[in-house]
N, C-alpha and C positions, 0 to 999 in steps of 0.2 A: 504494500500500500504506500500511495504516495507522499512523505513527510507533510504534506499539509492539505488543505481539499475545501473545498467549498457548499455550504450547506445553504440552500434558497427555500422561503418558505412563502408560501400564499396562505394569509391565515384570511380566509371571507367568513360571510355569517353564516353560511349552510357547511362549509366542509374547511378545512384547512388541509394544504399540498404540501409534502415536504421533497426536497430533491437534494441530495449529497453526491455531490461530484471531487473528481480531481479537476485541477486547474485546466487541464484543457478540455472538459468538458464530460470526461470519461466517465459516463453514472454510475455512482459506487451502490446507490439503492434508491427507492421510492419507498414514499407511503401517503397512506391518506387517512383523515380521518373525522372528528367533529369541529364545528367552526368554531372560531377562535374573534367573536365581534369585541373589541376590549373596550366598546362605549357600553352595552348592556350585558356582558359577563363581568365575574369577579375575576380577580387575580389570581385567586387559586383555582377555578376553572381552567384559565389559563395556563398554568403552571401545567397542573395534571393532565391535560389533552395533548399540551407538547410534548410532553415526557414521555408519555405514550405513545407519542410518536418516532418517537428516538430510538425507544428501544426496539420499534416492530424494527425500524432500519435499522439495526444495531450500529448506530454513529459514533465513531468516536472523540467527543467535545474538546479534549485537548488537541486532536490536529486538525480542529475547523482553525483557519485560517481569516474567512472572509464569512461574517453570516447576512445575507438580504433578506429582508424578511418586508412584506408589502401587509400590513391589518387595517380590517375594517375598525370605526371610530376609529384612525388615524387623528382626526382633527381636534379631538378633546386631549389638551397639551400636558395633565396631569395623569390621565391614563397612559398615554404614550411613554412618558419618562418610568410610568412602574413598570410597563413593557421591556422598553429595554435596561434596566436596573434587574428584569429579572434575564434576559438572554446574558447579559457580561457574566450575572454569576453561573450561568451552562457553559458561557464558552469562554470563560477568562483570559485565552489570548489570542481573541478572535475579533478582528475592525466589526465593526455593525454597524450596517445599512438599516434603519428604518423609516417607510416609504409608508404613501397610503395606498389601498389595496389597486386603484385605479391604474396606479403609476407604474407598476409592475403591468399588468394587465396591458397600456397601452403599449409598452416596450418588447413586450412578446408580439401583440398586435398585430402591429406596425416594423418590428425589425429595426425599429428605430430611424425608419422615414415616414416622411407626410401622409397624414391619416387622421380620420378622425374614429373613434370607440367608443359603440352603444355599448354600455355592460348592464347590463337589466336581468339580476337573479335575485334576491329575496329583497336587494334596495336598487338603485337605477343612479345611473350618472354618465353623460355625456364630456367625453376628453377629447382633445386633438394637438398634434404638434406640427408646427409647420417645415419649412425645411430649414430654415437658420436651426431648429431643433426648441424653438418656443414652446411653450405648454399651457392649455388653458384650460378649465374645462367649465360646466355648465349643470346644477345641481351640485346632488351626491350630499343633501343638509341633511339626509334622515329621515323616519318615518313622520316622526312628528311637522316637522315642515316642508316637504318634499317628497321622493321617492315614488312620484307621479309613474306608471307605467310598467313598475317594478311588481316581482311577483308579491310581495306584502300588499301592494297596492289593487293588483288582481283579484287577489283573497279578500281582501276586505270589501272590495265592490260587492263580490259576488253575496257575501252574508248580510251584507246589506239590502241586496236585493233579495236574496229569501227570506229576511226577517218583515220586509214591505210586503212581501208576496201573503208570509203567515198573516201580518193583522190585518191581509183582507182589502187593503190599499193597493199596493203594490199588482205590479205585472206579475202572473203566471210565467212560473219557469222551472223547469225539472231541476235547477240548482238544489231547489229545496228536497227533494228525491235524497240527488246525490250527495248534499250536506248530510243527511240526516244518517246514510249508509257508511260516508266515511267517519265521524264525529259519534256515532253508533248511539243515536236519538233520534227520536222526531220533533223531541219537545225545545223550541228555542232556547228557553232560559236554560239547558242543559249547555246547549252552543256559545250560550253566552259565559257562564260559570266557567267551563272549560278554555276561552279565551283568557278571562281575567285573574285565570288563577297559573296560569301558564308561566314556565320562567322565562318563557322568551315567544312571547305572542308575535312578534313581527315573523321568524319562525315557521310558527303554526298556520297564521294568514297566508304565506308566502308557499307554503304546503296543499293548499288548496285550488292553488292557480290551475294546476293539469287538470281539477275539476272542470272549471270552464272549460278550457280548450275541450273537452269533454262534449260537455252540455253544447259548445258549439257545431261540433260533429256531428250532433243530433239536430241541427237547425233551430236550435233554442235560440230565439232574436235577445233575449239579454244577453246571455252570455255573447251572443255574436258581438253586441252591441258595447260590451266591457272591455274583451279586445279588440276591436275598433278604436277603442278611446285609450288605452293604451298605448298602440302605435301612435296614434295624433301625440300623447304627449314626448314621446320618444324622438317624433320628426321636429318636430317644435323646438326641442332642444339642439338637433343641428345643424334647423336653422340659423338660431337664436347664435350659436359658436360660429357659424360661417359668417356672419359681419362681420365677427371682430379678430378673425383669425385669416390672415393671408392661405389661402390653398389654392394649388389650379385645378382647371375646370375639371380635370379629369379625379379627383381625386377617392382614394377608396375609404367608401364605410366597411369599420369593423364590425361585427357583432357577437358578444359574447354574454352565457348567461340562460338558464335555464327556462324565460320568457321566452325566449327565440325557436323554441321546441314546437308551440305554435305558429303551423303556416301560415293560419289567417292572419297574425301579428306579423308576421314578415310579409306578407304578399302587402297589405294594407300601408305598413312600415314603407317601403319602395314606390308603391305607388302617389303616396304623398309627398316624397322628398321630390320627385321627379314632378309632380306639380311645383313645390313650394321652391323648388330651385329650376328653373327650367334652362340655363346656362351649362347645371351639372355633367358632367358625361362620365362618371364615375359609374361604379358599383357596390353593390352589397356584398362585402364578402365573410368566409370563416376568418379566424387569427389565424397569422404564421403557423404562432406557436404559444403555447399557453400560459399564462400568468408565471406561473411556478417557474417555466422557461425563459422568462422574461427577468425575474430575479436574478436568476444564474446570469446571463447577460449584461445586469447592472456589475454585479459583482465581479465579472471578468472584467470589465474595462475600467470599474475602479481601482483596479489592480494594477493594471496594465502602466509599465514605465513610462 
C-alpha cells in the first residue's frame, strides 16, 4: 500500500459516499452508507455513521494524506467547525478539505469546465461555473426556506394534497391510496404523528417522492401536476443563474439527484428551459462523474505542486 492515499467523502442527507484512493487515483475501496446532513443531525450521529464507514473500507486514518469531504448544512458555520474538529481527530495528519455538498457535486459534474448543476435529491440547489472557473449558485437555503423542486418538497406536496383530498376539499387523487399503503394507515393524523415525530422528517417527505412519480404513471393529474411544478421551479432556477453567470450558448445542464428518476420531471425540466432560454443550444445531461469523484478531484489538485 501506498505510504499515503486519499480519502473523498460525499456526506448528502439521504446516503453518505466514501472513496479511499492512492494518489493517482488507484481505488483502495468504496463504501456507502447513511447520510450525514450536519445542519439536522447531531455530532455523534455523525461520528458513528462515518466510523462505520471506515471500517466496512477498512481505511487506514494515519496514511490518509488529503481528506475532501463535501456535507450537507455546509453553511451553518458552527456545525461545520464541529465537522471538521471531528475528521482532524480521525485523521491527525491529514490537510482537510471541507466543501459544501454542491461543490463536490458540481466538480464531478462538470470535470471542472462550464456547466451548470440541477442536484435535486431530498433538498434542491442550482450551481454553475463559468470558464474563468467562477462559481455561483442559486438556492440550496433549506427546507425551511427553499428546497423548491427537491424530493422533500415533492413529499410534502403530495400529503398535502391527500390531507385536502381526506377533508373533502381537496382534489381526488390515488396519492391518498398510496400514502396510506406506504405510511401503513389510512387514518391522517396517523401521517401526521409519524411526520412530527420523525428524526429527520425532511427525510421521510423526501421518501415519498417515487410515490408520485407513481401516482403519475397512473394518470393521477395531481401528482402529474406536483411534478410539473417541480421542474418549473428547477428551470427557474437556471434561469435565474444564466443572467448573472457568463456561459455560451451551447452550454450543458447537469442533473443529478434522485428527482431526476422521474421522466415527466425531466421531459417537463427541458422542455421549459428550451422555452425560457431560446438562445440555448445546450443539453440535459448525466454527471461525468459522481460527487464522491469529484472530491477525489479536488483533492488531487490541491495536492498537486
Amino acid at each position: 500500500m501506498t505510504a499515503s492515499t486519499f480519502l473523498a467523502i460525499d456526506a448528502g442527507g439521504t446516503k453518505t459516499d466514501l472513496l479511499w484512493t492512492q494518489e493517482d487515483g488507484q481505488v483502495l475501496a468504496r463504501a456507502q452508507g447513511e447520510g450525514v446532513n450536519i445542519a439536522s443531525t447531531p455530532p455523534n450521529v455523525w461520528q458513528r455513521r462515518l466510523e462505520r464507514l471506515l471500517r466496512q473500507a477498512q481505511v487506514d486514518c494515519q496514511q490518509v494524506q488529503t481528506v475532501c469531504a463535501g456535507v450537507a448544512g455546509y453553511t451553518l458555520p458552527d456545525r461545520r467547525a464541529q465537522f471538521e474538529r471531528m475528521l482532524q481527530q480521525l485523521f491527525p495528519r491529514a490537510r482537510l478539505l471541507v466543501l459544501a455538498d454542491y461543490a463536490i457535486a458540481l466538480e464531478g459534474a462538470t470535470g471542472g469546465e462550464a456547466g451548470i448543476l440541477v442536484l435535486a435529491g431530498t433538498g434542491s440547489i442550482v450551481c454553475g461555473r463559468d470558464r474563468d472557473g467562477n462559481v455561483l449558485r442559486a438556492g440550496g437555503w433549506g427546507y425551511l426556506l427553499d428546497d423548491e423542486g427537491s424530493g422533500f418538497w415533492i413529499g410534502r406536496e403530495a400529503l398535502r394534497a391527500a390531507l385536502a383530498a381526506a377533508e373533502g376539499w381537496g382534489e381526488t387523487t390515488c396519492l391518498h391510496r398510496l400514502l396510506s399503503e406506504t405510511l401503513g394507515s389510512t387514518d391522517p393524523g396517523d401521517w401526521l404523528s409519524k411526520l412530527y415525530r420523525a428524526h429527520n422528517p425532511q427525510s421521510l417527505l423526501a421518501g415519498l417522492a417515487s410515490l408520485v412519480s407513481q401516482a403519475a404513471e397512473q394518470e393521477d393529474s395531481v401528482a402529474q401536476r406536483i411534478l410539473h411544478e417541480a421542474a418549473q421551479h428547477l428551470a427557474e432556477r437556471v434561469t435565474q443563474l444564466r443572467r448573472v453567470l457568463p456561459l455560451p450558448e451551447d452550454f450543458p445542464v447537469y442533473i443529478v439527484g434522485g428527482v431526476w428518476n422521474s421522466s415527466l420531471v425531466r421531459q417537463c425540466f427541458e422542455q421549459l428551459l428550451h422555452q425560457r432560454l431560446p438562445s440555448w443550444r445546450g443539453e440535459v445531461r448525466p454527471p461525468r462523474l459522481s460527487p464522491v469523484e469529484g472530491a477525489f478531484l479536488i483533492a488531487q489538485r490541491v495536492t498537486q505542486p
